[in-house]
PAVOSE-203188 format. One line per field, with one value per residue (C-alpha): chain; residue number from 1; x, z, y. Coordinates in steps of 0.05 Angstrom, whole numbers, padded with zeros to 5 digits, always signed. Layout:
N
mol: (A|...)
seq: (NUM|...)
x: (X|...)
z: (Z|...)
y: (Y|...)
END
This chain:
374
mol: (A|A|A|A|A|A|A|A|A|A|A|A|A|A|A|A|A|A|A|A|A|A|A|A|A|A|A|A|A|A|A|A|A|A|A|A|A|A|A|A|A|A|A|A|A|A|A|A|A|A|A|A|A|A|A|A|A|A|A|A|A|A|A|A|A|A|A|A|A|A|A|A|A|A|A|A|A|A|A|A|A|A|A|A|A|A|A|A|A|A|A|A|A|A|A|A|A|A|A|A|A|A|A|A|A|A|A|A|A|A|A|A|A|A|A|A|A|A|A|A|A|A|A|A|A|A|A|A|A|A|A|A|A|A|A|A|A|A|A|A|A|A|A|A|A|A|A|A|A|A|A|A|A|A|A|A|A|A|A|A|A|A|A|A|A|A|A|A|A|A|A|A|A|A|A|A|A|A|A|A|A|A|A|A|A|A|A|A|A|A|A|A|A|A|A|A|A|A|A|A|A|A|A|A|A|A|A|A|A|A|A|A|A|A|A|A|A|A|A|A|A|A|A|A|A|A|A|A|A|A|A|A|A|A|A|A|A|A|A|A|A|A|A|A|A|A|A|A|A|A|A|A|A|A|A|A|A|A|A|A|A|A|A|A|A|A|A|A|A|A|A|A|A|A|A|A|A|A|A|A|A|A|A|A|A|A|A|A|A|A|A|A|A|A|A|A|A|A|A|A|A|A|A|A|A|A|A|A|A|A|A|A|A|A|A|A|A|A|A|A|A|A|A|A|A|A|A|A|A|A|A|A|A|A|A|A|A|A|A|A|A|A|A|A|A|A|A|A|A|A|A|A|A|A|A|A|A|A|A|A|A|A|A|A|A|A|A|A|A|A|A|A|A|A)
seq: (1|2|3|4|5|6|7|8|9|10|11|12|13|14|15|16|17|18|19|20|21|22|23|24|25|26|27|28|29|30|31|32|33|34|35|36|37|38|39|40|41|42|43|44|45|46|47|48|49|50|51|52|53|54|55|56|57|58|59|60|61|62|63|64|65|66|67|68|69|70|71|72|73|74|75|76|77|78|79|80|81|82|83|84|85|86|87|88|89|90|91|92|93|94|95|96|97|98|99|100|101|102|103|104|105|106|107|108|109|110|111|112|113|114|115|116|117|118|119|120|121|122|123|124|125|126|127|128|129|130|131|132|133|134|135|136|137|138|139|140|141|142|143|144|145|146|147|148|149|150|151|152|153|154|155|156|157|158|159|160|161|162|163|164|165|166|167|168|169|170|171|172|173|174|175|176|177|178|179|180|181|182|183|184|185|186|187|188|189|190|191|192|193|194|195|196|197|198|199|200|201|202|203|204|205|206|207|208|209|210|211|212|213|214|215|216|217|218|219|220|221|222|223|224|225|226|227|228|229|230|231|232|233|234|235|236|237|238|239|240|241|242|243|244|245|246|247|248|249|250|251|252|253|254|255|256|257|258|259|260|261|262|263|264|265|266|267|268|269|270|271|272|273|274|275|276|277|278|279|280|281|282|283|284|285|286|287|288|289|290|291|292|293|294|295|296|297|298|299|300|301|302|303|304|305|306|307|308|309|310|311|312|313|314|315|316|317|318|319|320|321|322|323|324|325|326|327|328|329|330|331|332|333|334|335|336|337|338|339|340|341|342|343|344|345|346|347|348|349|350|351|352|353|354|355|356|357|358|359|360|361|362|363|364|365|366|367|368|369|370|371|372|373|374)
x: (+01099|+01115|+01087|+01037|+01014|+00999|+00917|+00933|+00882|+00904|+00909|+00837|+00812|+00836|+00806|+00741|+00736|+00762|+00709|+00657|+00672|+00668|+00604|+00573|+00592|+00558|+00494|+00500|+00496|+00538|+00615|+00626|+00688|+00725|+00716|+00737|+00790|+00809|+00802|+00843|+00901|+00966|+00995|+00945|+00874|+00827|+00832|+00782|+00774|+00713|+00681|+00656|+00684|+00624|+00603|+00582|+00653|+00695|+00649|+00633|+00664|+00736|+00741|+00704|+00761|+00811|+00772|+00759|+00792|+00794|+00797|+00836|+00828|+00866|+00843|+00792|+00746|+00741|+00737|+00786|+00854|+00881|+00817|+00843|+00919|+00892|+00864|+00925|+00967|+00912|+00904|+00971|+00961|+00998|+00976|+00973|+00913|+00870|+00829|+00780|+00702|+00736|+00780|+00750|+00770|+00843|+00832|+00829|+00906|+00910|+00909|+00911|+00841|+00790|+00730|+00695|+00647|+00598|+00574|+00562|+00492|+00438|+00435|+00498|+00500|+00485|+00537|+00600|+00577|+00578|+00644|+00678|+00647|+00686|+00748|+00732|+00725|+00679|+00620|+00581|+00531|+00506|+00432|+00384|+00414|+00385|+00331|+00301|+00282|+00319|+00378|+00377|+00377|+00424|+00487|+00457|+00469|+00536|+00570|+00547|+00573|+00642|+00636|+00638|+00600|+00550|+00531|+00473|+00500|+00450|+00492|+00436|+00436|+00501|+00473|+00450|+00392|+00353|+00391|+00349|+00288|+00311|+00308|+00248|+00217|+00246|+00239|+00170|+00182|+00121|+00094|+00084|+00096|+00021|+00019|+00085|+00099|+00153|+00184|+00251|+00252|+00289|+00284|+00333|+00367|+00401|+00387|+00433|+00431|+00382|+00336|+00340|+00303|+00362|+00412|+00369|+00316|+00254|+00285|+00265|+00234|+00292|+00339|+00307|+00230|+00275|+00300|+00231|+00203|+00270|+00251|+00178|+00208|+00252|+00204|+00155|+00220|+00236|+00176|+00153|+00085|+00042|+00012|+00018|-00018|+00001|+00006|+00044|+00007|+00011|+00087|+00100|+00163|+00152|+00211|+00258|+00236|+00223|+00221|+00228|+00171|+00175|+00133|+00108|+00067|+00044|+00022|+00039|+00010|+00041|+00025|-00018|-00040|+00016|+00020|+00068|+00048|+00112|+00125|+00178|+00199|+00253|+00210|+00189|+00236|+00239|+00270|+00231|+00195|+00159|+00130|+00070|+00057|+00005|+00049|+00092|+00123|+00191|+00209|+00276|+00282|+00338|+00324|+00363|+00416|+00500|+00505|+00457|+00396|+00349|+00312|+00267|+00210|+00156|+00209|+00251|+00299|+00355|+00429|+00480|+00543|+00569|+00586|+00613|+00557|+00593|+00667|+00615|+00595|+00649|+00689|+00628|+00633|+00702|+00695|+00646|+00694|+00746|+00692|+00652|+00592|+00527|+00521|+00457|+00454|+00454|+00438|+00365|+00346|+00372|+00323|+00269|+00266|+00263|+00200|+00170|+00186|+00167|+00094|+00094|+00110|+00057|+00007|+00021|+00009|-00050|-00081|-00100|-00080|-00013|+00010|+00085|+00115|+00162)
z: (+00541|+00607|+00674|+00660|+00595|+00614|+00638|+00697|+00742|+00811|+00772|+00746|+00816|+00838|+00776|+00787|+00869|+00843|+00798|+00834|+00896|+00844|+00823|+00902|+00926|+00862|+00861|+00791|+00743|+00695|+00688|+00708|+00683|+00744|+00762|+00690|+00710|+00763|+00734|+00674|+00674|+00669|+00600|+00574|+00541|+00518|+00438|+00398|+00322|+00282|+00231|+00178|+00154|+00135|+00169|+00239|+00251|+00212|+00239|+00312|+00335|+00310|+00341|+00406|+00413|+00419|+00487|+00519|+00576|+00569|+00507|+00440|+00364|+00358|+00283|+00234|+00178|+00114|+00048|+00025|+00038|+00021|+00070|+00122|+00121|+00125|+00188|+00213|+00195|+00224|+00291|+00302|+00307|+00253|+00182|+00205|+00244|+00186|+00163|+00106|+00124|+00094|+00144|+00207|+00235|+00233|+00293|+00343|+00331|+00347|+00430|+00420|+00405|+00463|+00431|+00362|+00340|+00286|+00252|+00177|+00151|+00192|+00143|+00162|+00243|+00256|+00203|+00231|+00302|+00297|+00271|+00323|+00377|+00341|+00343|+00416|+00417|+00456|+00410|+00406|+00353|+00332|+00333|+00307|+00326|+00266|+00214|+00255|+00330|+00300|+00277|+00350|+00376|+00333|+00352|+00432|+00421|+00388|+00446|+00496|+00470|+00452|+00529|+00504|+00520|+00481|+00484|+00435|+00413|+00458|+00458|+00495|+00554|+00559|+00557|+00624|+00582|+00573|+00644|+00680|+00640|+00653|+00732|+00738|+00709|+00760|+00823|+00800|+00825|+00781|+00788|+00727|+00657|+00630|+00561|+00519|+00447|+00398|+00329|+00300|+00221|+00172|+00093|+00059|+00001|-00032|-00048|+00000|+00036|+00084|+00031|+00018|+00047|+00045|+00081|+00122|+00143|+00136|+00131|+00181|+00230|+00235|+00226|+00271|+00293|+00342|+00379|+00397|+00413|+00455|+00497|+00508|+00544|+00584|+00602|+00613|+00673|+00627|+00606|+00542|+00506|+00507|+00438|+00379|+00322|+00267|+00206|+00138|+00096|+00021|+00001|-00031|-00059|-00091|-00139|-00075|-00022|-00066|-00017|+00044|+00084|+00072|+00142|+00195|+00256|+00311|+00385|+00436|+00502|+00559|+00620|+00675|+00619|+00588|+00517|+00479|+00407|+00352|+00283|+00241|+00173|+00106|+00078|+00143|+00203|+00269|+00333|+00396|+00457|+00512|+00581|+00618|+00688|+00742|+00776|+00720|+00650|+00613|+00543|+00506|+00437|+00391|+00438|+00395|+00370|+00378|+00419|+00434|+00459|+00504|+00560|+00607|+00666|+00697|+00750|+00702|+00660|+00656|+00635|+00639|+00607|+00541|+00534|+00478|+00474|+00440|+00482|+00555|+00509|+00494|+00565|+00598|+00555|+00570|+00647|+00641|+00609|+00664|+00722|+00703|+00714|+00666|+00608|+00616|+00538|+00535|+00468|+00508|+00498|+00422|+00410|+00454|+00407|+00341|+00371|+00373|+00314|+00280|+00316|+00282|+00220|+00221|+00254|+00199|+00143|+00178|+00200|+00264|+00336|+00341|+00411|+00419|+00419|+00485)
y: (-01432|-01401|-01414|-01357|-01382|-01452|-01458|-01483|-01520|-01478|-01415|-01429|-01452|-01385|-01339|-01378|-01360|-01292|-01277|-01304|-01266|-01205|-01229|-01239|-01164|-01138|-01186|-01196|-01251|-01216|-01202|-01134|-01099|-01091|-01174|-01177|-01136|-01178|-01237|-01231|-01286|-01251|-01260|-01302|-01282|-01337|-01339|-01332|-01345|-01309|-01356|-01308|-01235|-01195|-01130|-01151|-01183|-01121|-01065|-01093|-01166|-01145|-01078|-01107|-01153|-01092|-01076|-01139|-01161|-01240|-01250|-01225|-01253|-01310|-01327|-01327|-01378|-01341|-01358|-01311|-01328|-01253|-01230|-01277|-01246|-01180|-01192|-01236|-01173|-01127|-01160|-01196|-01275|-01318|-01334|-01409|-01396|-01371|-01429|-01443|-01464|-01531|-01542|-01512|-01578|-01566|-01518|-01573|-01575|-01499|-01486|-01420|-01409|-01426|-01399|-01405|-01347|-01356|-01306|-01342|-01334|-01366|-01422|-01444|-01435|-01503|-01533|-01487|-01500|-01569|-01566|-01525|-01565|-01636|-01597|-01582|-01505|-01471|-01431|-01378|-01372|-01305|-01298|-01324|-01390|-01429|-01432|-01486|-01516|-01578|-01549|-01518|-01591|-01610|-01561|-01564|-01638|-01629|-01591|-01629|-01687|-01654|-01629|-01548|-01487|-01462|-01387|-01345|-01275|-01234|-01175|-01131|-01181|-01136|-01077|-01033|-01014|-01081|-01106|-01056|-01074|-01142|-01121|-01084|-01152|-01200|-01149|-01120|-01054|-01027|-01089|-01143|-01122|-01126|-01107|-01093|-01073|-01064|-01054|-01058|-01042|-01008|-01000|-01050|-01015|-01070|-01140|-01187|-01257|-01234|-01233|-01301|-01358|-01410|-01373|-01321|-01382|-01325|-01246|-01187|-01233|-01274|-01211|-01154|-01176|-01235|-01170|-01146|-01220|-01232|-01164|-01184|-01246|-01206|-01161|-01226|-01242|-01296|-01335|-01363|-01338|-01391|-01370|-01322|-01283|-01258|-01217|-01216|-01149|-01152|-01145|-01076|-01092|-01172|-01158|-01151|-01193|-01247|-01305|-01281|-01241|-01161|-01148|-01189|-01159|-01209|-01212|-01255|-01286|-01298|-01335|-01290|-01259|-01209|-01183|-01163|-01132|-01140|-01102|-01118|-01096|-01093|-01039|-00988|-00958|-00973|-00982|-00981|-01017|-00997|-01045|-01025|-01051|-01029|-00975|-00947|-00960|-00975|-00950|-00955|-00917|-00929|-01001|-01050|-01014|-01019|-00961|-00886|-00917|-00875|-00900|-00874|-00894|-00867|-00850|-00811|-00820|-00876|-00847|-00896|-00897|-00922|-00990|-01032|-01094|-01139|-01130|-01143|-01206|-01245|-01222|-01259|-01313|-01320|-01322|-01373|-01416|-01395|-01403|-01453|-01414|-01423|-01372|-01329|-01337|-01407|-01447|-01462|-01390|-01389|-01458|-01418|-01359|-01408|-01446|-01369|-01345|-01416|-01410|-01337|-01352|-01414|-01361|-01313|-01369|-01391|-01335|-01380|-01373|-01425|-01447|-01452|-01511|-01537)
END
């Protein structure tokens, strides 16, 4: 290990006034790529190791890791060794740091990789977090955080013990779409949001985990619907409904989504009186959400999606350029590690969005009004 390779506590003292000086001239709370630029250590990227293989790491996480500036793919959990060497061979990092979900724990040994991203089934967030945190890796759980508000205490409570950070895969916190929406909330230039609604659906051709209770903890709600909720709150600058309804129709498919919901629709109250009206579905399409305030309106089409979403105001229409999500992510993620500055997707906002979608699901069995839990 050179003198350029070795994390360094001046080196870090000097990245962290670095970035944070990028952050002050551009009054944001977010990395921007040229402080990521700026702040990259020379020779050295944080490593991080993605627990899990399926589609969102191959088709999204991997390649994002190509682009990022402060961090590269240092080595993956799998449960297929020939799977694992693939990728070691794909992305370049040695066949030593591809690890079974057995022996996650063997990472602590490995200071190559900073950074532990988990993107396993829900049902099994909380178990691989925990573990990364004992072998003292910083984590980032993809969304939903868990299949329950205690399972959200539980990893919260694991990496503060082990002293790492925790971070929830909001990719669209990333995004200039949903930061502008997330703007015209806090600065009110339309004044309060007032009434908001959403959906985020798509017909599900083939039977998979996310149709399954155990491992999916409750299917689209927990999949897509946590999108639209998630935007209501930005749009709400933040706050938490203080309540919920909700619907679950007749299932038109009871051979498919056996036990899991098929569609949930549901409405939630915020404080001052905001409402935001949600539609999700496994069975319907999809993928929308609009804000009304007193002076003018929001609305994002194509709203939760990877990349081509459309957005527009009652000024006009927005047009920024293409980003990658997911490579604006983990770069952020990264510098807070570097900086020591607090993650705007803390593991808070992941146990937030559980005790929602738990008071909609209990509003939905119910058919009663359900006030969300602190």
């Amino acid at each position: 290990m050179n003198d350029l390779d070795r994390p360094s506590s001046s080196r870090r003292e000097f990245l962290r006034r670095l970035s944070l000086g990028a952050l002050a001239v551009t009054g944001s709370s977010y990395l921007t790529a040229e402080a990521a630029d700026a702040a990259r250590p020379a020779g050295r990227k944080l490593g991080v190791a993605l627990v899990g293989l399926g589609n969102y790491a191959t088709g999204q996480l991997g390649p994002a890791l190509r682009e990022t500036k402060l961090c590269r793919l240092a080595g993956v959990v799998t449960g297929s060794a020939a799977k694992g060497k693939k990728w070691s061979r794909d992305y370049g990092f040695p066949e030593r740091a591809v690890y079974h979900y057995d022996t996650m724990q063997r990472m602590a040994d490995n200071p190559d990789i900073d950074i532990v991203y988990v993107v396993t089934p829900n049902g099994l967030h909380a178990e691989h977090t925990i573990r990364a945190a004992k072998a003292g890796k910083h984590v980032i759980s993809e969304k939903p955080m868990a299949n329950t508000v205690a399972e959200c205490d539980a990893m919260i409570a694991a990496c503060r013990e082990a002293k790492v950070l925790l971070s929830i895969g909001y990719r669209l916190h990333f995004d200039p779409y949903h930061q502008e929406l997330m703007r015209l909330a806090r600065d009110k230039d339309f004044g309060a949001f007032a009434k908001m609604n959403g959906k985020f659906a798509f017909v599900m051709g083939t039977p998979q985990w996310r149709a399954e209770q155990k491992l999916a903890g409750g299917g689209p709600l927990m999949d897509l619907g946590i999108y639209v909720l998630h935007a209501a709150c930005m749009a709400a600058d933040g706050a938490t409904p203080l309540a919920v309804t909700a619907h679950e129709p007749p299932k038109e498919r009871p051979d498919f989504d056996v036990d899991v919901a098929e569609t949930i629709r549901w409405t939630m109250e915020f404080p001052g009186g905001a409402t935001a009206a949600g539609a999700t579905s496994y069975n319907d399409n999809g993928n929308n959400f609009h804000a009304d305030a007193p002076r003018g309106w929001i609305d994002l089409q194509n709203a939760f999606a990877y990349s081509g979403l459309v957005g527009k105001t009652s000024r006009g229409r927005l047009k920024y350029p293409r980003v990658n999500q997911q490579a604006r992510q983990m770069d952020d993620f990264a510098d807070c590690i570097l900086t020591g500055r607090p993650t705007p997707v803390p593991g808070e906002l992941g146990r937030r969005d559980m005790q929602i979608i738990t008071a909609i699901y209990e509003a939905a069995r119910t058919g009663n009004r359900v006030t969300v839990q602190s």
